[in-house]
C-alpha positions as CSV (number, residue, x, y, z in Angstrom):
1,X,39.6,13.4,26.5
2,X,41.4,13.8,23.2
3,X,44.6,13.1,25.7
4,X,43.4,10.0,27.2
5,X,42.4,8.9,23.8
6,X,45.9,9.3,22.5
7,X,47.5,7.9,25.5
8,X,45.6,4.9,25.5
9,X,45.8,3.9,21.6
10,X,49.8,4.7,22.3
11,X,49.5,2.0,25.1
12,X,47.6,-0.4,23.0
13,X,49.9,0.0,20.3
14,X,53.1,-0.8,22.6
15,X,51.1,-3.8,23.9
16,X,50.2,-5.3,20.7
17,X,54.3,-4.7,19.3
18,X,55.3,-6.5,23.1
19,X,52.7,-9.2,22.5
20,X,54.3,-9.8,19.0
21,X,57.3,-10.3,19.5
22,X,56.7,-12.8,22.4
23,X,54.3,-14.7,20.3
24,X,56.4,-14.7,17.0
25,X,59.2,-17.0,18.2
26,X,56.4,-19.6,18.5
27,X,54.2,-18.1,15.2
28,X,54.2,-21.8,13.2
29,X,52.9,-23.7,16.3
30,X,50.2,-20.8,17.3
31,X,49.2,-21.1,13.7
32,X,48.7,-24.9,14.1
33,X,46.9,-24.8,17.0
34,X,44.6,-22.2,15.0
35,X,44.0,-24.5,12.2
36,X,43.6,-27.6,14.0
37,X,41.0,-25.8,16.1
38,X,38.9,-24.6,13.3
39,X,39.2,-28.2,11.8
40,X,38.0,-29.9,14.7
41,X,35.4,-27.4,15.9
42,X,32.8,-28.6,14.3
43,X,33.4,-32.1,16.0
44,X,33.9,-30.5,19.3
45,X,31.0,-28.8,18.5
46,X,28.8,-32.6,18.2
47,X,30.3,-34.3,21.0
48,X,30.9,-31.7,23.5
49,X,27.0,-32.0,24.6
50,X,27.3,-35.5,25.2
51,X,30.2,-35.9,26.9
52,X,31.2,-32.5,28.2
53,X,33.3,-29.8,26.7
54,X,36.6,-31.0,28.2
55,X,36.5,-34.2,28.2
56,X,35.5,-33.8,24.3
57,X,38.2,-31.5,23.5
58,X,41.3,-33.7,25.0
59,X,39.1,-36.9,23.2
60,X,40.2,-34.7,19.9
61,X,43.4,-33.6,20.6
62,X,44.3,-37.6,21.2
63,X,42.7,-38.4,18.1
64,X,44.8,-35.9,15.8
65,X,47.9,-36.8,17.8
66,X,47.5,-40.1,16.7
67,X,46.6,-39.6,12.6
68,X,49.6,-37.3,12.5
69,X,51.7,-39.6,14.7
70,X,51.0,-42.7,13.3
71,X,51.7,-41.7,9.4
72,X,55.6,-41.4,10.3
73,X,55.7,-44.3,12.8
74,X,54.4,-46.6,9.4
75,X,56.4,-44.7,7.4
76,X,59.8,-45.5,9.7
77,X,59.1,-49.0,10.2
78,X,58.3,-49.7,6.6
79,X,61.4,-48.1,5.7
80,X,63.3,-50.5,7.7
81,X,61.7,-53.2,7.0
82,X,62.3,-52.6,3.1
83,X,65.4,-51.7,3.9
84,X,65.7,-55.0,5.7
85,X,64.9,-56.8,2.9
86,X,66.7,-55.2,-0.1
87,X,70.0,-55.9,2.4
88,X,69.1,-59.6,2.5
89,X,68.5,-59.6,-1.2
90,X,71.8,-58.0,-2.2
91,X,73.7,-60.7,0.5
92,X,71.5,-63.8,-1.5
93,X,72.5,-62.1,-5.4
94,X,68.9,-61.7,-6.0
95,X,69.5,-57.7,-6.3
96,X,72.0,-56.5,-9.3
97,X,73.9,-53.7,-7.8
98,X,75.9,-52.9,-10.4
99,X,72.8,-52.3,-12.4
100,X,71.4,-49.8,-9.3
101,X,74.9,-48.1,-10.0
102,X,75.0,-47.8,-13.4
103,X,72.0,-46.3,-13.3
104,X,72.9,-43.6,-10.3
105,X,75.6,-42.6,-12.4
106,X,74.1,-41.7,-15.5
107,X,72.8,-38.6,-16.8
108,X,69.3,-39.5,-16.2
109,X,70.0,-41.0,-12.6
110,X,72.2,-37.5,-11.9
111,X,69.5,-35.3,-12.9
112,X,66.8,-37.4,-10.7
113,X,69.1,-37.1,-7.9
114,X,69.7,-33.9,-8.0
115,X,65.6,-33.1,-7.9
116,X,65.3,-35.3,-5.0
117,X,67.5,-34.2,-2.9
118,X,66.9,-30.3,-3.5
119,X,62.8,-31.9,-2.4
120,X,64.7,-33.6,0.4
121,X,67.0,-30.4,1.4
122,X,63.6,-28.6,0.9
123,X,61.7,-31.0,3.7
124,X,64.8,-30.8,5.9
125,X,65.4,-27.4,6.1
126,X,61.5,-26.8,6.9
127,X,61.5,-29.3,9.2
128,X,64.5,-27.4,10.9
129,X,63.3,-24.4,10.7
130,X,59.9,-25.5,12.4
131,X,61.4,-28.1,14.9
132,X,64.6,-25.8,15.7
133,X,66.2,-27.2,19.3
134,X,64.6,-30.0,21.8
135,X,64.0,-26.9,24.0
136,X,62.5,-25.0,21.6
137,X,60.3,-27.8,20.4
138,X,59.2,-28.5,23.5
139,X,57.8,-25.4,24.7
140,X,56.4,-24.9,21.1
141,X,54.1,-28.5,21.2
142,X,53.3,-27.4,25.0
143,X,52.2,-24.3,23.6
144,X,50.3,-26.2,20.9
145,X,48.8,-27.8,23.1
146,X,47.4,-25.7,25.6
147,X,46.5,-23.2,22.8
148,X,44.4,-25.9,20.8
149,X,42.9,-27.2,24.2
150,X,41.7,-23.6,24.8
151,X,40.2,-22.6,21.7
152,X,38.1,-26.2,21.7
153,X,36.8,-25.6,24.9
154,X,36.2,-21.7,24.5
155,X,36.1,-21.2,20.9
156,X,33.0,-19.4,21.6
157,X,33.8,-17.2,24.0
158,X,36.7,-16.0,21.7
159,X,34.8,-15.1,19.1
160,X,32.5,-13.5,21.6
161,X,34.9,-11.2,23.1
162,X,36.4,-10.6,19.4
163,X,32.8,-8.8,19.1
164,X,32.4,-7.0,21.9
165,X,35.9,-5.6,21.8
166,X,35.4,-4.6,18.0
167,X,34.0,-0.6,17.6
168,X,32.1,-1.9,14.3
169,X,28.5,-2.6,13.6
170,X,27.1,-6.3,13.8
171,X,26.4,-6.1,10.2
172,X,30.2,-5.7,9.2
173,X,31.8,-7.9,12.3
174,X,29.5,-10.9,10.2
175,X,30.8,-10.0,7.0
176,X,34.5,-9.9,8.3
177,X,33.9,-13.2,9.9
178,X,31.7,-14.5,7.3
179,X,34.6,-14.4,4.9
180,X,37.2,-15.1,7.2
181,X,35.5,-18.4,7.4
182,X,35.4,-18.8,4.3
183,X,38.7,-18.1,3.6
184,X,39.9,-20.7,6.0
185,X,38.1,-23.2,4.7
186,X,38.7,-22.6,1.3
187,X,42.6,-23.1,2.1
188,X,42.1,-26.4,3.9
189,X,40.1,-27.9,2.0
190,X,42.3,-27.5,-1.3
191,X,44.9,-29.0,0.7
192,X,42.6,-32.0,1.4
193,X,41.7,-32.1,-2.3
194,X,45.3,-32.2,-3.7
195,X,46.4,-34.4,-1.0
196,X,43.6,-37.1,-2.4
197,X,44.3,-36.4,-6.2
198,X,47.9,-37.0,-5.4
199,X,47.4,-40.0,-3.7
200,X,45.1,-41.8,-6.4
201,X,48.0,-40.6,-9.3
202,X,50.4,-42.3,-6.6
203,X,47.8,-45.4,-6.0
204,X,47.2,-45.9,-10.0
205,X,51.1,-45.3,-11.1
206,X,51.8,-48.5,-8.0
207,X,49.1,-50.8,-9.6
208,X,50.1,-50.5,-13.0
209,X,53.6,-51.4,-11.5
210,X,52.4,-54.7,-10.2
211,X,53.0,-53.4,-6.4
212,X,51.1,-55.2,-3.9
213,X,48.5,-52.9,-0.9
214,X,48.0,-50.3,-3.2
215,X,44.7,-49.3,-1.3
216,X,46.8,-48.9,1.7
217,X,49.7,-47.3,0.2
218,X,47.2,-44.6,-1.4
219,X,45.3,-44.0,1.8
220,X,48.8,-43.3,3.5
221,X,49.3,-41.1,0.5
222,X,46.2,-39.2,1.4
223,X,47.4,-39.3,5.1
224,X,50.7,-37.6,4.1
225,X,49.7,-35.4,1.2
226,X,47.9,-33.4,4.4
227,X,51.2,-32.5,5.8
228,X,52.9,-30.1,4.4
229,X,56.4,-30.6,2.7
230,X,55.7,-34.2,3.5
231,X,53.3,-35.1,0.7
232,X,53.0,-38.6,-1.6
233,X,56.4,-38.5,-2.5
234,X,57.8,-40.4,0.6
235,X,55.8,-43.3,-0.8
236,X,56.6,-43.0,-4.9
237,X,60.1,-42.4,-4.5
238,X,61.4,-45.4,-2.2
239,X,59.2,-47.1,-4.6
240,X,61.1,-46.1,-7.9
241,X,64.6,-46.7,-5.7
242,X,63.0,-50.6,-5.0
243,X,62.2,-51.0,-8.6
244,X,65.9,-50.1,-9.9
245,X,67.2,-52.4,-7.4
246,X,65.5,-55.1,-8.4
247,X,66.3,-54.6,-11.8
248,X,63.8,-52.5,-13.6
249,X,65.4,-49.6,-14.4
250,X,63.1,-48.4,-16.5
251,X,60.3,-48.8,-14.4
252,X,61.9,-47.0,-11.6
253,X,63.3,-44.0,-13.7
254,X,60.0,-44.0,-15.5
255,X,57.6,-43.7,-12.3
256,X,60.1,-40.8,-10.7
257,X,60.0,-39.0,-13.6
258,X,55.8,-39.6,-13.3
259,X,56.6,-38.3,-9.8
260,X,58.5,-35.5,-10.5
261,X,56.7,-34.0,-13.6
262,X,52.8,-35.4,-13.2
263,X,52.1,-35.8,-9.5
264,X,54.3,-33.4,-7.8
265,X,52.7,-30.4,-10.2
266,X,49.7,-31.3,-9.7
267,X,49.7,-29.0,-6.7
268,X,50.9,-25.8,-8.9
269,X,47.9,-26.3,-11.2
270,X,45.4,-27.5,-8.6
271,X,45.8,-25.4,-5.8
272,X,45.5,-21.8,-7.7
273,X,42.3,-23.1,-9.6
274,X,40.4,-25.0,-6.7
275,X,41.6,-22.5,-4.1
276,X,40.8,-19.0,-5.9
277,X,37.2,-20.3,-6.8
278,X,36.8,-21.5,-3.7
279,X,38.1,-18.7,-1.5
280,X,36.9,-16.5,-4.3
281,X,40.2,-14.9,-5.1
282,X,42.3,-14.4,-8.5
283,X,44.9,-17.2,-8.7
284,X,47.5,-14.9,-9.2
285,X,46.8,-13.5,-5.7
286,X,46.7,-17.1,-4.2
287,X,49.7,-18.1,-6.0
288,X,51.5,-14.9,-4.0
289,X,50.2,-15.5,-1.2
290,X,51.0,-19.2,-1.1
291,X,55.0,-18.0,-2.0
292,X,54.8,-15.2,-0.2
293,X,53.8,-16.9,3.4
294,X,55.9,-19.5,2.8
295,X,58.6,-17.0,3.0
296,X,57.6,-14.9,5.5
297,X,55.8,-17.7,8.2
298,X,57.8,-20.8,6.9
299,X,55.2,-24.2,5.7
300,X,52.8,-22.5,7.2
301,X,52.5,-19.9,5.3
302,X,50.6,-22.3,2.3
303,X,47.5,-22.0,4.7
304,X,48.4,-18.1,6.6
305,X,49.6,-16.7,3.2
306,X,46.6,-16.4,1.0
307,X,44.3,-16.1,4.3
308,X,45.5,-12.7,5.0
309,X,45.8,-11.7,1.2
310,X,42.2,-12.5,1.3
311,X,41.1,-11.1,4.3
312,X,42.9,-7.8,3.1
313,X,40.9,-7.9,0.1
314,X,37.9,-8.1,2.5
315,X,38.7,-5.4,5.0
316,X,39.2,-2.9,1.3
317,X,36.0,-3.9,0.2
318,X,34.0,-3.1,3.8
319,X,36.1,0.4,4.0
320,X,34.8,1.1,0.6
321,X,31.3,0.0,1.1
322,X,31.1,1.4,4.6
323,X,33.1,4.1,5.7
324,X,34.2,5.4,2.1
């Protein structure tokens, strides 16, 4: 028996390692899937009575494809129409471009520079890193796709077999979960959180500007400041670059450097206070957790990092009161 035990945990062990490293090419959109699922669960969860499991799920899946879709699609076709515009204003004199110029090449305009485009490198190289080749991308959303479908429809089930595969009481199988649950939503909603208070900085910094749709240039804000790397900052900086072309330098330096020193660290301050009381961790863990994943599993580490320093912390705390 002792034999067959071994053999068998050797065998698990070799499949887990295999299953790895075929699911680790693909770790950021399995992730996704696994967030997005949990987030619209309890949806899913509503409708699925009504209108049947399946035809609920692919009813979600439509719906988020379109509010993460439809954010860049704006954000493109604002851009070129601005960019439309400040062309026919530099062709008509109204726009000083000497001014934008003088400006750029200052010490002030350098140093803004410079901290936008490490942010933009930043959003680039994530964006690589995630994206990688057409191929690659493809079989990653497909995977995305079926994997989110999937854990709609049989979320359940999963969690089912999760319990009857697991050699542990009931008792400590809800506690594990119980916190894992927590854990997860704890993470994403701080991420909703910042995404709003960055927004209404954003919103309050355009009105005081004199900018027109503020409403709906904070609520796109909100929309953005969900994605990470992404954030409010593709609305307040083209904003600053429109004010110093149309000659209010000052404005424009004044509500990037708002950008770059209020708004932007709003998420180093936010997220390890509202996250660590809400997941009930120490901040200093978070904050590791949150730099750690990122290194590790890439943007979405923000969300994976401090979910498995929690969950470690959990899975101590059950040896100890259990099994110690």
């Amino acid at each position: 028996m002792d034999a067959e035990k071994a053999f068998a945990l050797a065998l698990l062990a070799v499949a887990l390692y295999a299953s790895l490293l075929v699911v680790w090419p693909f770790f950021t959109y399995v992730a996704l899937a696994v967030f997005l699922a949990y987030a619209l669960y309890p949806f899913q969860r509503r409708l699925a009575p009504r209108v049947g499991p399946r035809k609920s799920a692919v009813g979600l899946m439509t719906a988020a494809t379109v509010l993460f879709v439809l954010p860049f699609v704006l954000m493109v076709q604002v851009v070129l129409q601005q960019a439309l515009s400040v062309f026919e204003r530099v062709q008509s004199g109204e726009l000083d471009v000497g001014l934008m110029e003088e400006f750029l090449i200052s010490d002030l305009g350098q140093d803004l520079l410079g901290a936008a485009r490490s942010g933009a490198g930043r959003i680039l190289e994530e964006s690589v890193n995630v994206v990688g080749g057409a191929s690659t991308a493809a079989v990653g959303v497909t995977i995305l796709g079926f994997l989110l479908y999937y854990l709609l429809v049989g979320g359940e089930d999963a969690v089912a077999w999760f319990r009857d595969v697991t050699p542990l009481p009931t008792a400590v199988q809800d506690r594990l979960l119980a916190d894992l649950d927590r854990l997860t939503y704890a993470v994403l909603v701080t991420q909703g959180v910042i995404a709003v208070v960055q927004a209404v900085l954003t919103g309050l910094a355009l009105a005081v500007l004199g900018f027109s749709n503020v409403l709906f240039w904070t609520a796109f804000a909100v929309v953005l400041g969900l994605l990470p790397f992404v954030g409010s900052m593709f609305v307040w900086i083209p904003a600053a670059v429109l004010l110093i072309a149309t000659g209010r330098p000052l404005a424009g330096a004044g509500l990037l450097v708002y950008g770059f020193g209020v708004i932007n660290l709003t998420d180093n301050y936010l997220r390890p206070v509202l996250g660590g009381r809400s997941a009930n961790l120490n901040p200093a863990i978070l904050v590791v957790g949150i730099f750690g994943g990122l290194v590790v599993f890439g943007f979405t580490g923000i969300f994976v990092g401090p979910i498995v320093l929690g969950f470690t912390k959990t899975v101590v705390a059950v040896v100890a009161d259990e099994y110690a």
